[in-house]
C-alpha positions as CSV (number, residue, x, y, z in Angstrom):
1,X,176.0,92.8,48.3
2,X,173.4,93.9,51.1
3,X,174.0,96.4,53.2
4,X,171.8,96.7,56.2
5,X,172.7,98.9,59.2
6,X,172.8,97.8,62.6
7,X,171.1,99.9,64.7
8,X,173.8,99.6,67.6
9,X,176.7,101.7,69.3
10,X,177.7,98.9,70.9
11,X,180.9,97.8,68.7
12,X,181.1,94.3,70.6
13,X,178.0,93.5,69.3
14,X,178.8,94.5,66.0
15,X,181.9,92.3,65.7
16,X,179.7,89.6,67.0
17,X,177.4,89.5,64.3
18,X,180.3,90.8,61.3
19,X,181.9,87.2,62.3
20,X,178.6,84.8,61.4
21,X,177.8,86.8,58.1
22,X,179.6,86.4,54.9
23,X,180.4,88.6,51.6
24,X,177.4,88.6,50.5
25,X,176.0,91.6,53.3
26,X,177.8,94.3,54.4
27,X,176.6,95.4,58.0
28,X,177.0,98.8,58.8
29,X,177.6,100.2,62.5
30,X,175.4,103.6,63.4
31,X,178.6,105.3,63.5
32,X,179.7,104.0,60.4
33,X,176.4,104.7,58.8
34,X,176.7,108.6,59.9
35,X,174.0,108.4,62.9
36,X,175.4,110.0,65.6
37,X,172.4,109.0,68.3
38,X,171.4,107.0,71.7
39,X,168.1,105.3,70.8
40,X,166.1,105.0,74.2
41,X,164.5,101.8,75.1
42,X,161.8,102.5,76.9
43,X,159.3,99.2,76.9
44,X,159.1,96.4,79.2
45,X,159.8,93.8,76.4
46,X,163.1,93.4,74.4
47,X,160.9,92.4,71.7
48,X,159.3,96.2,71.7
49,X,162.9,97.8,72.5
50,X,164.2,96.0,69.1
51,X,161.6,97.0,67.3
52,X,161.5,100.4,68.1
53,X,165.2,100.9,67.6
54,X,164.3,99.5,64.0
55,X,162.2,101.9,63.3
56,X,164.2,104.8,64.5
57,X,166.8,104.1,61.9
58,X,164.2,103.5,58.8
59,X,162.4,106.7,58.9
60,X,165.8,108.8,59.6
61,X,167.7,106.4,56.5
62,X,165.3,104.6,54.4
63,X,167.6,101.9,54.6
64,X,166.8,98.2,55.6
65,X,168.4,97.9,59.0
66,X,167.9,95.3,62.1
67,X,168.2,96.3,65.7
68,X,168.3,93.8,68.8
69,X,167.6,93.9,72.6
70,X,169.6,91.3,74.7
71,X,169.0,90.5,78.1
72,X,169.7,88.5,81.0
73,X,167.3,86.8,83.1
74,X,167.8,85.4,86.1
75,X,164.9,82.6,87.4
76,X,165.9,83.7,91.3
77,X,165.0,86.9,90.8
78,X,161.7,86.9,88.7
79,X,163.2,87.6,85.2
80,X,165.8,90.6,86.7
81,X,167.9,92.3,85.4
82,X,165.9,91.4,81.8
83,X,165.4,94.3,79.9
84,X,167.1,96.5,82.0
85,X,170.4,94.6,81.7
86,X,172.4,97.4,80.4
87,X,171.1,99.8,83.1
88,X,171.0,97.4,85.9
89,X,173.0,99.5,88.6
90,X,172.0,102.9,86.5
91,X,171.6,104.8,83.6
92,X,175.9,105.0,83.3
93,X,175.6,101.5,82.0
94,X,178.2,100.5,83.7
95,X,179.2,96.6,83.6
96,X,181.2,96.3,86.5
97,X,178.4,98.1,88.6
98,X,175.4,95.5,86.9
99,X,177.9,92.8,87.3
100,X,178.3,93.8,91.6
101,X,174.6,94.6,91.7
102,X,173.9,91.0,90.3
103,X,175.9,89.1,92.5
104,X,175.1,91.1,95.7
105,X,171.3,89.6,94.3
106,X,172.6,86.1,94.3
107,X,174.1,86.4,97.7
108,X,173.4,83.0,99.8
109,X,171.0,82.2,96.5
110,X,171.3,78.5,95.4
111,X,169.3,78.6,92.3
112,X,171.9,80.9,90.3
113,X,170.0,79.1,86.8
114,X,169.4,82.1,84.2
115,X,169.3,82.6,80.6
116,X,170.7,85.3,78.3
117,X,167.5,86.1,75.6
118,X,168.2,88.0,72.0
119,X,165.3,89.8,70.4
120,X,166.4,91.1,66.8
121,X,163.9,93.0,65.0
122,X,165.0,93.0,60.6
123,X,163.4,96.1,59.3
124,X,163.3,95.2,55.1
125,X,160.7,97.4,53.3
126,X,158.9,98.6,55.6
127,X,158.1,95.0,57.3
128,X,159.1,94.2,60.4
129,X,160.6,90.6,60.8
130,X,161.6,89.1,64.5
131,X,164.2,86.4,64.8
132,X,164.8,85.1,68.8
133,X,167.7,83.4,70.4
134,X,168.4,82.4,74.0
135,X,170.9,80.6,75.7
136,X,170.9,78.6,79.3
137,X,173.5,79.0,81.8
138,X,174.5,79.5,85.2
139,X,175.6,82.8,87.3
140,X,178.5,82.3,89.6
141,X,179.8,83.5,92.4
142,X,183.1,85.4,90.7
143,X,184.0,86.9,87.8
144,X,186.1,85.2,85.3
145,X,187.4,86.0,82.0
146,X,189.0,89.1,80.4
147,X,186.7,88.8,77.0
148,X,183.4,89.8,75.9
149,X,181.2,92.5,77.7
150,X,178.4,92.7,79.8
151,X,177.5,90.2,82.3
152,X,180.1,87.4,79.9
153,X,182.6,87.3,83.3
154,X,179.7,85.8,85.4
155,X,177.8,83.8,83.0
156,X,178.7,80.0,82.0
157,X,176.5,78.5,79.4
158,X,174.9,75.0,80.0
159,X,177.4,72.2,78.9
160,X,180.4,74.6,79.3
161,X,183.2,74.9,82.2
162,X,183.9,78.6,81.2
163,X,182.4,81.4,81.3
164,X,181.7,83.7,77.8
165,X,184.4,86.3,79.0
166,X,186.9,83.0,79.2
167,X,186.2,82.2,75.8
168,X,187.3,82.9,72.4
169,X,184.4,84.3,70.0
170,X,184.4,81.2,67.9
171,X,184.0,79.2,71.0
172,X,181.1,82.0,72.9
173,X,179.5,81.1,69.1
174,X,179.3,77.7,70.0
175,X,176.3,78.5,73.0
176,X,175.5,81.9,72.1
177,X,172.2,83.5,72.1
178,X,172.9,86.7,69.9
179,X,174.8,83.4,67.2
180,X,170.9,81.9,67.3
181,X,169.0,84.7,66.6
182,X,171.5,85.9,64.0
183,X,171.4,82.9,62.4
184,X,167.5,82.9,62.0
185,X,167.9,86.7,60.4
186,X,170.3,85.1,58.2
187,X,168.2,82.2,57.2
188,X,165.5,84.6,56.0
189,X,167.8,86.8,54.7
190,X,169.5,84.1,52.0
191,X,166.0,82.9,50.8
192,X,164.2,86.1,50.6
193,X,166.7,89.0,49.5
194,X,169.9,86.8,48.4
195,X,167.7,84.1,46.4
């Protein structure tokens, strides 16, 4: 089995990606792997965020590990909240507040077209390895939904009626961005450690 830590707090996110992988890897939480810190993400690209959380948790563990940077961006307002999703309204990372932020935004906006964008950076000997996943949708007007986190209540993927906090998480899996991008670090996972 391969273990590879996750270089996340955020235990949504881990269940998310413990549902697409099978027995053969064994993904470990920072909690769960004894790292009791807040990696900062301080770049302007998810792509550098991922990466550096990566390599945060290689040089304190030695251990493979992947780390991703997820955000949502919205084409009426130039890419926002992007890579500042989680701190949208603040550095309390509060959802409701992003969510209330966001749609005070969208106010008396018709274009409400976005997309969510997943980043994961796979840290295996030293290499760094980037998978990407993104998913279309629309932002309404009113929260819906009691599932998922984040900006899920507001967000309806293209080709659904409901949004991803309406869902189940084998039916967010069907559209989701972080399921694409997992799925790529899976793919290279099977044929180059598993193989």
């Amino acid at each position: 089995m391969t273990t590879l830590i996750f270089a996340t707090n955020n235990s949504n996110k881990v269940i998310e990606v413990r549902s697409l992988l099978n027995d053969n890897f064994k993904i470990l939480s920072l909690t769960e792997a004894g790292i009791e810190i807040d990696i900062p993400e301080p770049f302007n690209t998810l792509e550098e965020n991922a990466i550096e959380k990566a390599d945060v948790i290689y040089k304190l563990k030695g251990i493979n590990c992947f780390a991703e940077d997820t955000g949502l961006e919205v084409n009426a307002l130039n890419g926002e909240p992007g890579v500042k999703s989680a701190r949208y309204a603040g550095n309390e990372r509060s959802f409701e507040n992003n969510i209330d932020k966001l749609l005070y935004n969208l106010n008396d906006v018709t274009d409400r077209s976005a997309r969510f964008r997943t980043v994961i950076c796979l840290l295996v000997n030293g290499k760094h390895n980037i998978f990407e996943g993104e998913c279309t949708g629309t932002i309404i007007s009113e929260k819906r939904g009691v599932n998922g986190f984040g900006y899920d209540p507001v967000f309806v993927p293209d080709g659904a009626t409901k949004t991803f906090a309406e869902m189940s998480l084998p039916e967010k899996n069907i559209y989701s961005h972080r399921k694409k991008a997992t799925e790529k670090l899976i793919s290279w996972l099977r044929g180059t450690i598993i193989a």
